[in-house]
DRENDO-1510 file (C-alpha; in Angstrom, 1 decimal, always signed):
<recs>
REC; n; res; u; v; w
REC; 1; UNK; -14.8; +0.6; +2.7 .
REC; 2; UNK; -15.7; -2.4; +0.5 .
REC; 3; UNK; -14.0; -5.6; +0.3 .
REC; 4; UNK; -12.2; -6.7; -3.1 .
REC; 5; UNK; -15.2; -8.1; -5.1 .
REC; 6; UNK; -14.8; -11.6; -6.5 .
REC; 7; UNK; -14.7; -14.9; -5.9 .
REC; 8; UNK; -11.6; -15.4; -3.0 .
REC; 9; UNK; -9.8; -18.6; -3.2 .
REC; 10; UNK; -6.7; -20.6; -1.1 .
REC; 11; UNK; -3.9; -20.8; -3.2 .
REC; 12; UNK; +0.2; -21.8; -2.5 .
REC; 13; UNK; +2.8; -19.5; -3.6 .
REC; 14; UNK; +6.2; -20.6; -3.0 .
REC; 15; UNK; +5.3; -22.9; -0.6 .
REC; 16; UNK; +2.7; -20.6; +1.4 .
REC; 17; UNK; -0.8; -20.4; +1.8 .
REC; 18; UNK; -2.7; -17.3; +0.2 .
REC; 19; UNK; -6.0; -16.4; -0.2 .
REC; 20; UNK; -6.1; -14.6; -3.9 .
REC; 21; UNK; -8.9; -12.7; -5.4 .
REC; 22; UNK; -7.7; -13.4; -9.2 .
REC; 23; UNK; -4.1; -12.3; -9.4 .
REC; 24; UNK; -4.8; -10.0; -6.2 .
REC; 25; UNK; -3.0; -11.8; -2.7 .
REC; 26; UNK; -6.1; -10.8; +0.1 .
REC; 27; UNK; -4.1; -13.0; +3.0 .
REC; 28; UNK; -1.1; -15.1; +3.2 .
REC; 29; UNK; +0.3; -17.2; +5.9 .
REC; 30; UNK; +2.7; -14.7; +7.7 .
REC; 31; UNK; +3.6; -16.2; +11.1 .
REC; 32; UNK; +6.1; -16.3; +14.1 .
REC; 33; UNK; +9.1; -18.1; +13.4 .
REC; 34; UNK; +9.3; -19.3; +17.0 .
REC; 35; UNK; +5.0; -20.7; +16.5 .
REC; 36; UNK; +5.3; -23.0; +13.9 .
REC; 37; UNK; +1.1; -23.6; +13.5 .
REC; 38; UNK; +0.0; -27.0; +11.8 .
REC; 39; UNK; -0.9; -27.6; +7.9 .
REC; 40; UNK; -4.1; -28.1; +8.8 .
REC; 41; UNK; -4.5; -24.9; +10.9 .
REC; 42; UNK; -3.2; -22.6; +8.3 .
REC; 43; UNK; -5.7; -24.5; +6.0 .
REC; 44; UNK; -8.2; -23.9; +8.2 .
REC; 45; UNK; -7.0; -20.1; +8.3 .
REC; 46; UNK; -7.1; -19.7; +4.8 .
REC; 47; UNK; -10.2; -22.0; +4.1 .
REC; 48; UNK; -12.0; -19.0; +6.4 .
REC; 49; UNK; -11.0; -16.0; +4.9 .
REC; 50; UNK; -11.6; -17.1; +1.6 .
REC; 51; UNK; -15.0; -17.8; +2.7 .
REC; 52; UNK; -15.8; -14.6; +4.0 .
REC; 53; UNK; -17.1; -12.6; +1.2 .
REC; 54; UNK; -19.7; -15.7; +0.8 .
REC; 55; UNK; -20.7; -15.8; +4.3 .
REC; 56; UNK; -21.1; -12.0; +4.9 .
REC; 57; UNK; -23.6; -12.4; +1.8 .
REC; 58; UNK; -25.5; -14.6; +3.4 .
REC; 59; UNK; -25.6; -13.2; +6.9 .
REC; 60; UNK; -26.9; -10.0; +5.5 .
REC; 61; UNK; -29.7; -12.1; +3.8 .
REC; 62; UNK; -30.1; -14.5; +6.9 .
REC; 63; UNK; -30.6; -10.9; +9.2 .
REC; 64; UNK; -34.0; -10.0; +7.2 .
REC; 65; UNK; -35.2; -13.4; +9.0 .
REC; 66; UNK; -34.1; -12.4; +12.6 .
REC; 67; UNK; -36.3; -10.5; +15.0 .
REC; 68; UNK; -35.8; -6.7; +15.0 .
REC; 69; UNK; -33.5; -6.6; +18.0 .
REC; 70; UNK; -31.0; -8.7; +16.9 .
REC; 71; UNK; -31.3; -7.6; +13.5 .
REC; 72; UNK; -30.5; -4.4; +14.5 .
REC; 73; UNK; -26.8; -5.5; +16.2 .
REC; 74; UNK; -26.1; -8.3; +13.0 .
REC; 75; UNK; -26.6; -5.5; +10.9 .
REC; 76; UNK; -24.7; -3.1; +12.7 .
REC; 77; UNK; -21.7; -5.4; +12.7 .
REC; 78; UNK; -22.3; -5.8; +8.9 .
REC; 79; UNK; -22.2; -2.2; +8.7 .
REC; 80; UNK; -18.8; -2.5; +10.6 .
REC; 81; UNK; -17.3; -4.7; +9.2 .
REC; 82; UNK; -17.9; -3.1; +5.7 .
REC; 83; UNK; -16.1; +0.4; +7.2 .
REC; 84; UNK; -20.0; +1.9; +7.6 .
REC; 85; UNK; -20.8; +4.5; +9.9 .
REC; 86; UNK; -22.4; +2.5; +13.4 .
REC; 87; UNK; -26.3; +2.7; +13.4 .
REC; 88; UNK; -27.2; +4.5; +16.0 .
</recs>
């Protein structure tokens, strides 16, 4: 499984975080009514996830620098966390 291509970005939709990939919602600030989380954690949140397309980029280009062992378990997690079969 691949992730929605694009760039990901925080937006506010009636008053609520999202993360949107154009007109596409990716994440939106759904939480406990009785855990009322700060403005600047569900920032924080959102900030994150919209940066995660971007920073799995990079970590599969930062991986080709690491030594082969722990190449092997970035890029298994890479492999993961695209929906990849596990190396094994």
């Amino acid at each position: 499984m691949k992730h929605t291509k694009g760039k990901w970005e925080v937006d506010e939709i009636r008053g609520c975080k999202v993360v949107v990939c154009g007109s596409m919602v990716i994440a939106a600030d759904l939480f406990d009514e009785n855990e009322e989380p700060s403005i600047e954690e569900l920032d924080a949140n959102a900030n994150l996830i919209a940066s995660a397309p971007e920073m799995l980029e990079m970590l599969k280009i930062c991986a080709l620098q690491l030594p082969d062992e722990t190449a092997e378990e970035v890029l298994q997690l890479i492999d993961e966390t695209e929906g990849n079969e596990k190396n094994k």
